[in-house]
PyMOL Python script that loads the backbone (N, CA, C, O; Angstrom):
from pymol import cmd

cmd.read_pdbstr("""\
ATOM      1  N   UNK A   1      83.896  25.729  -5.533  1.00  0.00           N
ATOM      2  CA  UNK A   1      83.133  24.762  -4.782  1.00  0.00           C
ATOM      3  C   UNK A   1      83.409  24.950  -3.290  1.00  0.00           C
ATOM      4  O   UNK A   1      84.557  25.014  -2.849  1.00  0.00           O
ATOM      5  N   UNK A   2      82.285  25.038  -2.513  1.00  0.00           N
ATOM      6  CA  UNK A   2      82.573  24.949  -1.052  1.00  0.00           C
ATOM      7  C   UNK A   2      83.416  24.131  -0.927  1.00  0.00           C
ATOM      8  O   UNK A   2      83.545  23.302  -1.829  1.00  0.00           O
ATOM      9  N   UNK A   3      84.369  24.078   0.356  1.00  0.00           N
ATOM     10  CA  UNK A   3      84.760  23.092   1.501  1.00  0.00           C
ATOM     11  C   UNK A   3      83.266  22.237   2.435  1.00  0.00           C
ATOM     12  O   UNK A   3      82.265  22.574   3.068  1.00  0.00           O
ATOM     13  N   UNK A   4      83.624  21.595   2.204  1.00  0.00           N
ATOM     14  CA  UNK A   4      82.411  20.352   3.630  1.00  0.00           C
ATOM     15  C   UNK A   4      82.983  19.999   4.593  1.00  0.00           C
ATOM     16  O   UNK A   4      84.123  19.541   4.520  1.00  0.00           O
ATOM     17  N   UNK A   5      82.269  20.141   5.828  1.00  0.00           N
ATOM     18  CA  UNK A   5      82.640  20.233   6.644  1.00  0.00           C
ATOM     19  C   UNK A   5      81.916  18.516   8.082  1.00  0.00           C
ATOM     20  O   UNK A   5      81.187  18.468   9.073  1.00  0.00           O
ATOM     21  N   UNK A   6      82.590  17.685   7.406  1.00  0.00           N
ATOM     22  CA  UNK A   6      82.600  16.529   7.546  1.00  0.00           C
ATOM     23  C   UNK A   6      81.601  16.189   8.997  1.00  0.00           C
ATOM     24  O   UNK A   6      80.401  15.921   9.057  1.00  0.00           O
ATOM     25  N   UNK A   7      82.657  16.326  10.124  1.00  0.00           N
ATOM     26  CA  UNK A   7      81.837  16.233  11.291  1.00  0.00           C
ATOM     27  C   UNK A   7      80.502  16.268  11.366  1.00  0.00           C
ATOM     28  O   UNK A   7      79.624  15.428  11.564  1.00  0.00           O
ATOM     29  N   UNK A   8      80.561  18.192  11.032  1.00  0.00           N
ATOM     30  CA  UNK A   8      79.314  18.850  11.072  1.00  0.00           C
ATOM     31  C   UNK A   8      77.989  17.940  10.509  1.00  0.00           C
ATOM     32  O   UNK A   8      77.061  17.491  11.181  1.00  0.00           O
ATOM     33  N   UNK A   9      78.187  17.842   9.270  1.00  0.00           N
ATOM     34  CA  UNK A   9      76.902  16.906   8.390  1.00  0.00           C
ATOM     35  C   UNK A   9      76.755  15.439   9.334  1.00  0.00           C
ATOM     36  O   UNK A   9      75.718  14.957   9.790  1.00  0.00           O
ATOM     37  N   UNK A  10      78.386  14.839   9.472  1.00  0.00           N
ATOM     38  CA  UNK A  10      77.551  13.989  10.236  1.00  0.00           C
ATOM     39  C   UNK A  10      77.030  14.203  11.485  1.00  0.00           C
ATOM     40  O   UNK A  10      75.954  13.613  11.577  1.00  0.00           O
ATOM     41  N   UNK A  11      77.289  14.723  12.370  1.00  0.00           N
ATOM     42  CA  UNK A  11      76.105  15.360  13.787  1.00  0.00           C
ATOM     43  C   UNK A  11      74.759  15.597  13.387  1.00  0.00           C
ATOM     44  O   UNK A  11      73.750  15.065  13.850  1.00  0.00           O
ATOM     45  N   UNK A  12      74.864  16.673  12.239  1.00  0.00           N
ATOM     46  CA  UNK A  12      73.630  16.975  12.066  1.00  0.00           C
ATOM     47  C   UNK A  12      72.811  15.752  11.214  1.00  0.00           C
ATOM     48  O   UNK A  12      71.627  15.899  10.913  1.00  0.00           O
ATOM     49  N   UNK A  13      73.210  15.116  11.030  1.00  0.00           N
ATOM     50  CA  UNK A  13      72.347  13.680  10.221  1.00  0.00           C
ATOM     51  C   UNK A  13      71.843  12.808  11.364  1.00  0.00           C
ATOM     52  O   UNK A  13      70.745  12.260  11.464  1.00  0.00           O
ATOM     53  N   UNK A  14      72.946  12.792  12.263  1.00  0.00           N
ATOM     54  CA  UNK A  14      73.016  11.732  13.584  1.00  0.00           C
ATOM     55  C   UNK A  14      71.519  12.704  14.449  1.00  0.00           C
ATOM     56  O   UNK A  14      70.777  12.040  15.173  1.00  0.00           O
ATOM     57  N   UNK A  15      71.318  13.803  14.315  1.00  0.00           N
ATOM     58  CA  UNK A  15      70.316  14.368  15.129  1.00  0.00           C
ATOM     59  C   UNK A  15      69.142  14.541  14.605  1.00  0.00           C
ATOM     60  O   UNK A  15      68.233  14.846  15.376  1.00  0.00           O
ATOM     61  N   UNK A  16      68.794  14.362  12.866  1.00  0.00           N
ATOM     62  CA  UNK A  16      67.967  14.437  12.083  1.00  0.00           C
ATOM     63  C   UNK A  16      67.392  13.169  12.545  1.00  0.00           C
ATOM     64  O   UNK A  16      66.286  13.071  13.077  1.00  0.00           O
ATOM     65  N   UNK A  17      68.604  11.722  12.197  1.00  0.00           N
ATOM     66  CA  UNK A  17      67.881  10.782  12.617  1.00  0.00           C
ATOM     67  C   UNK A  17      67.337  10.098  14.062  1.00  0.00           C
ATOM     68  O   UNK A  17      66.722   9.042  14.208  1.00  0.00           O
ATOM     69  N   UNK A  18      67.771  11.053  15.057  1.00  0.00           N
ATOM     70  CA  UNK A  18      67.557  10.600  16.688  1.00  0.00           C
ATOM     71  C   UNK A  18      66.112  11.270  16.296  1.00  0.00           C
ATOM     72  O   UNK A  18      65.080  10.713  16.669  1.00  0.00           O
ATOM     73  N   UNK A  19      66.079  12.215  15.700  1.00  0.00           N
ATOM     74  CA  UNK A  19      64.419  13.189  15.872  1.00  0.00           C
ATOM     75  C   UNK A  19      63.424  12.305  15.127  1.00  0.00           C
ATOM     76  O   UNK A  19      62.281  12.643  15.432  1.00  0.00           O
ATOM     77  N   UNK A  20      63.446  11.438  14.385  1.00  0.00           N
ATOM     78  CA  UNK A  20      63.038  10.488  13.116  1.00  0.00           C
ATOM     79  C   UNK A  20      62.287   9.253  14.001  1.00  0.00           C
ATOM     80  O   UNK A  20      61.170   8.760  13.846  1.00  0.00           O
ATOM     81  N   UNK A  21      63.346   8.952  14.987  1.00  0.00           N
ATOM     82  CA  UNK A  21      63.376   7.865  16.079  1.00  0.00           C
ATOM     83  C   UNK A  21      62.174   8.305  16.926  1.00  0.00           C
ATOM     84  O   UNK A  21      61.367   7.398  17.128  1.00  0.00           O
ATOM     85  N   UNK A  22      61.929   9.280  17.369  1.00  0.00           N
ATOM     86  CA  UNK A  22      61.095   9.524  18.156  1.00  0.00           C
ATOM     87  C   UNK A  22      59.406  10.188  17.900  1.00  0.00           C
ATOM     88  O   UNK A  22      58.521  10.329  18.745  1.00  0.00           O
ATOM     89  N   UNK A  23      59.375  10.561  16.194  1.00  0.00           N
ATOM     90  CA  UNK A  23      58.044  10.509  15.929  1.00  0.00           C
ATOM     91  C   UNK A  23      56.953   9.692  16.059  1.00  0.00           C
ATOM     92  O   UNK A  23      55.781  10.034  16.213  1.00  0.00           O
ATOM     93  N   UNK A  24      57.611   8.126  15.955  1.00  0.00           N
ATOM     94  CA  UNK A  24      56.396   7.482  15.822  1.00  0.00           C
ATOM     95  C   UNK A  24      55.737   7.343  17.182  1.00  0.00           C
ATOM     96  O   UNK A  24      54.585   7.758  17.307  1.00  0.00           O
ATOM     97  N   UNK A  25      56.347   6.813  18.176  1.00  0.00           N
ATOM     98  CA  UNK A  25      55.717   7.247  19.562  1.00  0.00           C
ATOM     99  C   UNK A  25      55.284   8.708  20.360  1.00  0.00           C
ATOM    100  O   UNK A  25      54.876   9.068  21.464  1.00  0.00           O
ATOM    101  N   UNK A  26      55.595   9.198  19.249  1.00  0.00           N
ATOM    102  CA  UNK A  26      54.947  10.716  20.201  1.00  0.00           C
ATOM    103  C   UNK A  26      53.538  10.653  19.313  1.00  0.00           C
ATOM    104  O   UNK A  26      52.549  10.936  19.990  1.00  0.00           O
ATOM    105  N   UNK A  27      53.351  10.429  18.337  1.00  0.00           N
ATOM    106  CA  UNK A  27      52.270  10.144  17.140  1.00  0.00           C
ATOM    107  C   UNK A  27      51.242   9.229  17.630  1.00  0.00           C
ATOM    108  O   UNK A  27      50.039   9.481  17.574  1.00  0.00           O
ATOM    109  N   UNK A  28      51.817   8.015  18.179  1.00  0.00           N
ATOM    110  CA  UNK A  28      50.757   7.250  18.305  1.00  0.00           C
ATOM    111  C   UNK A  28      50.374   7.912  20.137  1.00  0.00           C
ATOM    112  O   UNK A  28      49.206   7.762  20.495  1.00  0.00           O
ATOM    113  N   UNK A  29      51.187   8.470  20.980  1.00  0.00           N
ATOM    114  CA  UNK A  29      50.444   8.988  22.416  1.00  0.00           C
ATOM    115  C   UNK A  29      49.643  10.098  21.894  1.00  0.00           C
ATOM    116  O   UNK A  29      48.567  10.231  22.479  1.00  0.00           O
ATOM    117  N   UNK A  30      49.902  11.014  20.857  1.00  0.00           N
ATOM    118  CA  UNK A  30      49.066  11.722  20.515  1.00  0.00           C
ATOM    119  C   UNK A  30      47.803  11.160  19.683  1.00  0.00           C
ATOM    120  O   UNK A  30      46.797  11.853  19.828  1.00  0.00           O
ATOM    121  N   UNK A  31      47.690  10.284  19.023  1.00  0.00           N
ATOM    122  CA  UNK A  31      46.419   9.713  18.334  1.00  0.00           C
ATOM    123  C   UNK A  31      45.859   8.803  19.494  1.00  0.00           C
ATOM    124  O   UNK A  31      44.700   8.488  19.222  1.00  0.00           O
ATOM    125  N   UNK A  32      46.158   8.427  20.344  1.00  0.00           N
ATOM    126  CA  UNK A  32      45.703   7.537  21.853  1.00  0.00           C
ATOM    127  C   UNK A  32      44.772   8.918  22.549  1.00  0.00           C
ATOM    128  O   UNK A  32      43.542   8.885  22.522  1.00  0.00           O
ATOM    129  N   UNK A  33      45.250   9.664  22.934  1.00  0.00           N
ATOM    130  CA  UNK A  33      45.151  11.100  23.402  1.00  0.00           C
ATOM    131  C   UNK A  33      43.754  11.490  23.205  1.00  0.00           C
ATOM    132  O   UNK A  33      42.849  11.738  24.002  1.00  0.00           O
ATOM    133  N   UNK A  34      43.871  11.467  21.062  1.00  0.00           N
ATOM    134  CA  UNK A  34      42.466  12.756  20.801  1.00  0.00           C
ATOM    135  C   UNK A  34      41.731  11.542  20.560  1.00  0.00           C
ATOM    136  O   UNK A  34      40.515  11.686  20.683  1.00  0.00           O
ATOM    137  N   UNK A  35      42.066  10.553  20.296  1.00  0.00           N
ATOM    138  CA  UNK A  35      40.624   9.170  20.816  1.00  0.00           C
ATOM    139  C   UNK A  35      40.066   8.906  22.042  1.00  0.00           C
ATOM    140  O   UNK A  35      38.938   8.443  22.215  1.00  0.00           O
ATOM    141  N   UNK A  36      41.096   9.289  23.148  1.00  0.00           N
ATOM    142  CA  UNK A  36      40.251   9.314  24.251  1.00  0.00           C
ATOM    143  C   UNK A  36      39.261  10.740  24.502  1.00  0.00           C
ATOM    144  O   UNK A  36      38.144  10.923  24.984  1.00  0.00           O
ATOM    145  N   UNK A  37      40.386  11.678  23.858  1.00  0.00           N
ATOM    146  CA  UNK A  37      39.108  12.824  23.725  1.00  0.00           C
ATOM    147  C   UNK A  37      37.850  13.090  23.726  1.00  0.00           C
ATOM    148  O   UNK A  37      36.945  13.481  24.464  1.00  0.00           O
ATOM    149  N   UNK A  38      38.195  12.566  22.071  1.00  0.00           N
ATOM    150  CA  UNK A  38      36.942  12.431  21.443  1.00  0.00           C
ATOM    151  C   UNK A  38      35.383  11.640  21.564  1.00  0.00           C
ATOM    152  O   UNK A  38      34.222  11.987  21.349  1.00  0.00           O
ATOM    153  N   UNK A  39      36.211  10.123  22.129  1.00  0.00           N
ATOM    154  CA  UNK A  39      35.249   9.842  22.802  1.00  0.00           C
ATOM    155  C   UNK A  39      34.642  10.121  24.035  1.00  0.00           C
ATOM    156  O   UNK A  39      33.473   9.736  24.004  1.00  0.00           O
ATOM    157  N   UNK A  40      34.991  10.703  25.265  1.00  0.00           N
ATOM    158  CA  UNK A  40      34.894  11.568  25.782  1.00  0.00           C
ATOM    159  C   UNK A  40      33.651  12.629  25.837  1.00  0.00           C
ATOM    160  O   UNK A  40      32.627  12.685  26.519  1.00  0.00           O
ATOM    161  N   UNK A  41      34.190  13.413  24.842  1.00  0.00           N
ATOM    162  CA  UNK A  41      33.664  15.013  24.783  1.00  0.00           C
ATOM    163  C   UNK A  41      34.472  15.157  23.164  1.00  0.00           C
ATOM    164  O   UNK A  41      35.666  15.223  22.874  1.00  0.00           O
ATOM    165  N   UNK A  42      33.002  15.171  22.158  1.00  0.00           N
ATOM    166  CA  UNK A  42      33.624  15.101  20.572  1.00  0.00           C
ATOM    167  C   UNK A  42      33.716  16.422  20.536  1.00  0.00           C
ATOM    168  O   UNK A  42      34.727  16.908  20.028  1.00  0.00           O
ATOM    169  N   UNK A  43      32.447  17.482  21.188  1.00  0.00           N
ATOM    170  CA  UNK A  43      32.614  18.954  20.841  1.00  0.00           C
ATOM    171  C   UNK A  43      33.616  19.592  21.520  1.00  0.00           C
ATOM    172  O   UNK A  43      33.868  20.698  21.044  1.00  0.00           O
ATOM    173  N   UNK A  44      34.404  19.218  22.655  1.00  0.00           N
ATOM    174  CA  UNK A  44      35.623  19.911  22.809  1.00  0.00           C
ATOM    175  C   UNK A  44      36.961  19.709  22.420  1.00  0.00           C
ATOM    176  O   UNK A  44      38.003  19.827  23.065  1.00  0.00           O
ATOM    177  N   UNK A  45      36.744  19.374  21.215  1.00  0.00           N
ATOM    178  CA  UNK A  45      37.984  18.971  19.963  1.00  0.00           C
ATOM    179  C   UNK A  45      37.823  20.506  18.902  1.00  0.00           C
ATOM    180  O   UNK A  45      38.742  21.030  18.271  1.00  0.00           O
ATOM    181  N   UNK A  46      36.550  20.913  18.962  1.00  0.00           N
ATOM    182  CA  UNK A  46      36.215  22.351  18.159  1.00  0.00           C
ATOM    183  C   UNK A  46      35.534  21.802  17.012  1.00  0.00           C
ATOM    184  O   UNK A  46      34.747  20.861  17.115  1.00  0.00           O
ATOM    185  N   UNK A  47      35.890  22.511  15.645  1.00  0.00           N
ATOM    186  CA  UNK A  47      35.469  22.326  14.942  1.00  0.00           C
ATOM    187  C   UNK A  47      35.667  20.964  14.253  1.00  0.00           C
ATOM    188  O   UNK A  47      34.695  20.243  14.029  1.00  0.00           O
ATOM    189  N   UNK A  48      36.685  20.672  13.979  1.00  0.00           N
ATOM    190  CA  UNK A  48      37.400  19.064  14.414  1.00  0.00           C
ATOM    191  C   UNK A  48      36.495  17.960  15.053  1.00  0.00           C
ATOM    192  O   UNK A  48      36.331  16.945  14.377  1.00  0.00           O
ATOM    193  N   UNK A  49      36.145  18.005  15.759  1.00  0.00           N
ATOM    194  CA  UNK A  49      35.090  17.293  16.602  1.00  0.00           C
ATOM    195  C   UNK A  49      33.916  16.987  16.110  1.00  0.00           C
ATOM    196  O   UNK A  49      33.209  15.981  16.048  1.00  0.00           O
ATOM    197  N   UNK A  50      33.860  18.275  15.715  1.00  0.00           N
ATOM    198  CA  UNK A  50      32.010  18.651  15.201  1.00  0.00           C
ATOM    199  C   UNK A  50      31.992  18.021  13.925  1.00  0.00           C
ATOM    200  O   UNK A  50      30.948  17.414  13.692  1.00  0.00           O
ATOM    201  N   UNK A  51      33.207  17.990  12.681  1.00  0.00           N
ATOM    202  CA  UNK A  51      33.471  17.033  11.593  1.00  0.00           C
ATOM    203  C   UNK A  51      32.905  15.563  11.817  1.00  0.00           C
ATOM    204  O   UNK A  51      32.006  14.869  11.341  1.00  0.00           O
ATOM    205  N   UNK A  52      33.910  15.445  12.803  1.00  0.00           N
ATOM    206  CA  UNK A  52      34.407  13.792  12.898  1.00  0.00           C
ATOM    207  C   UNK A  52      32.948  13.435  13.280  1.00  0.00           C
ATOM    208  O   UNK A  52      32.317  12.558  12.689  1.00  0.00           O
ATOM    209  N   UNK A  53      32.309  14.382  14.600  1.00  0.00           N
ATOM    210  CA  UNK A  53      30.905  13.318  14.955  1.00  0.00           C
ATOM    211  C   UNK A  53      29.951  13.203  13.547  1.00  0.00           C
ATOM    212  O   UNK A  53      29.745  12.035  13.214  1.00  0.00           O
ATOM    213  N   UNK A  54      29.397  14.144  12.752  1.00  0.00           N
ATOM    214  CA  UNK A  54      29.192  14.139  11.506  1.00  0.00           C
ATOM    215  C   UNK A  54      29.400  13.129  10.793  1.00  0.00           C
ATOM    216  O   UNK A  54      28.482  12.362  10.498  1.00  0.00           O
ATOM    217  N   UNK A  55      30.777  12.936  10.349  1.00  0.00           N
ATOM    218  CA  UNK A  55      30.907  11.728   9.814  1.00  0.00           C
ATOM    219  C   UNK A  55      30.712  10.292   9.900  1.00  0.00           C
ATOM    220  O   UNK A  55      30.536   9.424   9.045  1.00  0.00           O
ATOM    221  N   UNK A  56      30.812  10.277  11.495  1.00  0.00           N
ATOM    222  CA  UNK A  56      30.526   9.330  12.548  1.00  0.00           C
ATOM    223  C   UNK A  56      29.129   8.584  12.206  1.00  0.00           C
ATOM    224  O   UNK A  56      28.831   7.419  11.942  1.00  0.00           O
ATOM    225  N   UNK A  57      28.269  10.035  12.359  1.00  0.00           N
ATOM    226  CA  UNK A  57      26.638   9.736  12.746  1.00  0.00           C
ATOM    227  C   UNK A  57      26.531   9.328  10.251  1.00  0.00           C
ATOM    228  O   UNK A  57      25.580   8.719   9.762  1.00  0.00           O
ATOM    229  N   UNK A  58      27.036   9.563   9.883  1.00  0.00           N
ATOM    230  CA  UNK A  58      26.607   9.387   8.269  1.00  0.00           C
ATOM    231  C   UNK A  58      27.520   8.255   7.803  1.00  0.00           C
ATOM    232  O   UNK A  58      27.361   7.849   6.652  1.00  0.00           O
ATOM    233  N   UNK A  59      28.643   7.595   8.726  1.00  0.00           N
ATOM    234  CA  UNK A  59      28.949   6.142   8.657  1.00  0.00           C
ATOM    235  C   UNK A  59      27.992   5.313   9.039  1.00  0.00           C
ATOM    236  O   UNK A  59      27.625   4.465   8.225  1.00  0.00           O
ATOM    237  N   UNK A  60      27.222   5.383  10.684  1.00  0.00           N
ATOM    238  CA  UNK A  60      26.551   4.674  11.248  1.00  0.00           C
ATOM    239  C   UNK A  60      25.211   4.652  10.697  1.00  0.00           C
ATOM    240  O   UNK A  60      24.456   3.766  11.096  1.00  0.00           O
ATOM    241  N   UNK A  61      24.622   5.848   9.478  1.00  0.00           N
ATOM    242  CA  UNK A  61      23.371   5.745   9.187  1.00  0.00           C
ATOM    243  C   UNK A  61      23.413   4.255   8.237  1.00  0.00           C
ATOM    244  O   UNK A  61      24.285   3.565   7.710  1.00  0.00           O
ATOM    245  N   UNK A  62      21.521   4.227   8.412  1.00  0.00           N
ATOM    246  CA  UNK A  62      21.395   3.272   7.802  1.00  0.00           C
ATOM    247  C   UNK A  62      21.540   3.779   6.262  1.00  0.00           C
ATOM    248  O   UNK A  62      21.404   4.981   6.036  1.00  0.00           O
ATOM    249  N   UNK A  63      21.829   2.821   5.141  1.00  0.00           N
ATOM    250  CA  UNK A  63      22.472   2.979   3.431  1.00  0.00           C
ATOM    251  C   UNK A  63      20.294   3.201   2.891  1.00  0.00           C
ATOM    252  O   UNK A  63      19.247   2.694   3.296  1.00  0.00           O
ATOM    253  N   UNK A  64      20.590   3.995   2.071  1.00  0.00           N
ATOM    254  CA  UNK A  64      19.631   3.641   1.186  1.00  0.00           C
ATOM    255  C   UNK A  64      19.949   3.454  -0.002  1.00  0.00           C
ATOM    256  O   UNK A  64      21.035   3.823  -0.451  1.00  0.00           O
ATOM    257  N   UNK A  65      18.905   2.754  -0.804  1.00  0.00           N
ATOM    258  CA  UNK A  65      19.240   2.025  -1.830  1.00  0.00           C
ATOM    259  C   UNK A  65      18.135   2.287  -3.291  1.00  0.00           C
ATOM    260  O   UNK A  65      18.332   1.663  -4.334  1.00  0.00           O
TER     261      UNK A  65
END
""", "prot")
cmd.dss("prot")
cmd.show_as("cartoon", "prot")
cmd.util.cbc("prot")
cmd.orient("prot")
């Protein structure tokens, strides 16, 4: 059986979870970001863009029945 090497795991846990800490705000400046994009300029998102307006324009259609 290995030796463990105590410290180590905990640093590296302590830095797993500082990195954990900081997704959700880089997530939401990045989803703030491609919404201002998008609304913006949808076709310079790429193909991405060209989806979303698509979907956009076949949410906003009128339903038939």
């Amino acid at each position: 059986m290995e030796a463990g090497d105590r410290a180590r795991a905990v640093r590296a846990l302590a830095a797993a979870y500082a990195a954990a800490r900081g997704t959700e705000p880089a997530y939401k400046l990045c989803e703030v970001n491609l919404s201002a994009q998008y609304e913006s300029s949808p076709m310079s998102l790429g193909a991405m863009g060209e989806f979303l307006s698509d979907y956009e324009t076949w949410l906003l259609s009128p339903k038939v029945e």
